[in-house]
Residue, then its C-alpha position, 0 to 999 in steps of 0.5 A: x823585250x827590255x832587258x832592264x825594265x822594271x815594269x812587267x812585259x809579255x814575251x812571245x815565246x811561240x805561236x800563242x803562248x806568251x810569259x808575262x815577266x814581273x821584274x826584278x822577279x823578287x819577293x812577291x813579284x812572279x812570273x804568269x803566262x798563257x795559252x791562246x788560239x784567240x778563241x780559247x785561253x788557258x791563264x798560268x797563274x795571276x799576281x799578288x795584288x788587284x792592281x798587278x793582276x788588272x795589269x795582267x789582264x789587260x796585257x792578255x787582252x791586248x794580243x787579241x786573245x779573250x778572257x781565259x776558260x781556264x786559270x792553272x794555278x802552279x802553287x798555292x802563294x798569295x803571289x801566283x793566287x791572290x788575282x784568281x778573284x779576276x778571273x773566277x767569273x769567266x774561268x775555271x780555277x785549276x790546281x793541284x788537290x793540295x793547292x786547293x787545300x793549301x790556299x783555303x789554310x793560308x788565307x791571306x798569309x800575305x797580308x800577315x807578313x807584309x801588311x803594309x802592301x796595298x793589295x785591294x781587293x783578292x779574296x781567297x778564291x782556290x781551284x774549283x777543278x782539283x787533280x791527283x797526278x796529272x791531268x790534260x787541258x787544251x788551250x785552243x788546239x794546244x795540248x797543255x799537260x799538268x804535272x804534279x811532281x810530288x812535294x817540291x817548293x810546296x805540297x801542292x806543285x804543278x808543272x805546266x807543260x806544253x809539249x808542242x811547243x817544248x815550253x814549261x812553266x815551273x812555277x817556283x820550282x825554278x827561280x832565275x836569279x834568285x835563291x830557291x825556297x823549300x820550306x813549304x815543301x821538300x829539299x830532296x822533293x824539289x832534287x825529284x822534281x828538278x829530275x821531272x823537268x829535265x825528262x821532259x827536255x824542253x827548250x823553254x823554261x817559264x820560271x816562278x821568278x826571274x827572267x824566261x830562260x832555258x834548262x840550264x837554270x836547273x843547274x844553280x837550282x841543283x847545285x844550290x840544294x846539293x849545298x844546302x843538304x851539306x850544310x845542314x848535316x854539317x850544322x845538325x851534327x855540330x848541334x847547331x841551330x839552322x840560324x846559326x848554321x846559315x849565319x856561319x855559312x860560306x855562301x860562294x857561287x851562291x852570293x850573286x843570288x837573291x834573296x839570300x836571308x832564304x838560306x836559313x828558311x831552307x835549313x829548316x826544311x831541311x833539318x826537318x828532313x833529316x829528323x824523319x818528318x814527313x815531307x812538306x810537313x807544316x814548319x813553324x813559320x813564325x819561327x821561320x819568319x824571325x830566322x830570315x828577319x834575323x838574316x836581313x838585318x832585323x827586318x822581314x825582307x820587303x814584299x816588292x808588289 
């Protein structure tokens, strides 16, 4: 695996069951994987754009394994959704309830934000198999669990979980090496889910973004919304607004992090939680938008796909 390419790779992680790696596993560019016994393929999420997502496929069909029966979508983002459209002849499309839901609403959100991303050709192409709470597949002989851990990065999270192996897929509930992002979901939902993942002790963890790490990465992503929560009750009882708490923010141990203009994305979730608001409750994004523009010097952080 190169350690500093900038092009994606596929890691073998066990007999089968390989992560295909976007780096620098920023804005727009997350991490897939899948599942196969060379008979039967199970596909975690797809990319951001038609271009990305061809390039997937094609690493897939280089380990011999056939186009997938299944397409698990681990949220509803345009980054993880948007190359479902390749797929959706041959596969089914699998996601959680809300997922489904959730990217009928966004549509094209991406291109709403980043416009100028040459995305070709993705139509809105969302789950056609939906479940509730947990469901279970099988990718050849391998027994693949879905988890919904509740409101988390978003309303409509699924954790990938390969018991056999002891690998999981997160989704964006994890970010390695990247500030993590709640203002689709929930704060104290995503502390839930952290909790979630470690009972299933796995060995391996898939994240949303970043390289394939192990369970110490649960750590940062804890530690770093413990820090959030305490800022914004710090900031809401000094009447000040979440750009104005995340622009006097000491951000420590959390410099070395990404993406850091998500800060105040984040205080605003977490604002809303502390006034009662249901959990995932939809933010006012263009509000959220301008907050973190305002972070990054005026202007929306770059869509890397």
């Amino acid at each position: 695996m190169p350690g500093t390419t900038t092009e994606p790779y596929l890691t073998e992680l066990a007999n089968g069951v390989h992560a295909y790696v976007q780096p620098d596993g920023g804005w727009c560019l997350s991490n897939a994987g899948f599942v196969s016994d060379g008979r039967t393929t199970l596909l975690v999420d797809t990319a951001a754009t038609e271009r990305r997502t061809r390039l997937l496929r094609d690493a897939l069909l280089a380990t011999g394994a056939p186009m997938p029966s299944y397409v698990v979508n681990t949220h509803h983002h345009g980054d993880h959704t948007y190359g479902n459209t390749l797929f959706a002849g041959e596969a089914e499309i699998v996601g959680h309830a809300a997922c489904a839901k959730e990217q009928v609403a966004a549509g094209h959100q991406l291109h709403m934000i980043w416009p100028e991303v040459e995305y070709g050709e993705v139509p809105i192409t969302p789950p056609t198999v939906t479940y509730e709470d947990r469901m279970d597949l099988q990718a050849g002989g391998t027994e693949v669990r879905l988890i919904h851990p509740g409101p988390a990065h978003t309303v409509g999270d699924t954790i990938v979980w390969l018991p056999e192996h002891r690998i999981v897929f997160t989704g964006d509930l994890v970010f390695n090496g990247g500030t993590p992002f709640v203002p689709f979901g929930s704060l104290s939902g995503s502390l839930r889910a952290l909790g979630l993942l470690r009972a299933l002790d796995a060995e391996i963890v898939v994240p949303g973004h970043g390289k394939v790490c192990d369970p110490g990465a649960y750590d940062v992503v804890e530690h770093y919304l413990h820090y959030v929560a305490a800022l914004a009750a710090e900031g809401r009882a000094a009447g000040r607004t979440p750009l104005e708490t995340a622009r006097a923010a000491d951000l420590g141990e959390f410099a070395e992090l990404a993406e850091s203009e998500r800060l105040v994305a984040n205080l605003h979730r977490a604002y809303a939680e502390m006034d009662g608001l249901p959990l995932g409750i939809p933010l006012d994004l263009v509000a959220v938008l301008t907050d973190m523009a305002a972070m990054n010097g005026g202007r929306i952080p770059a869509c890397h796909a």
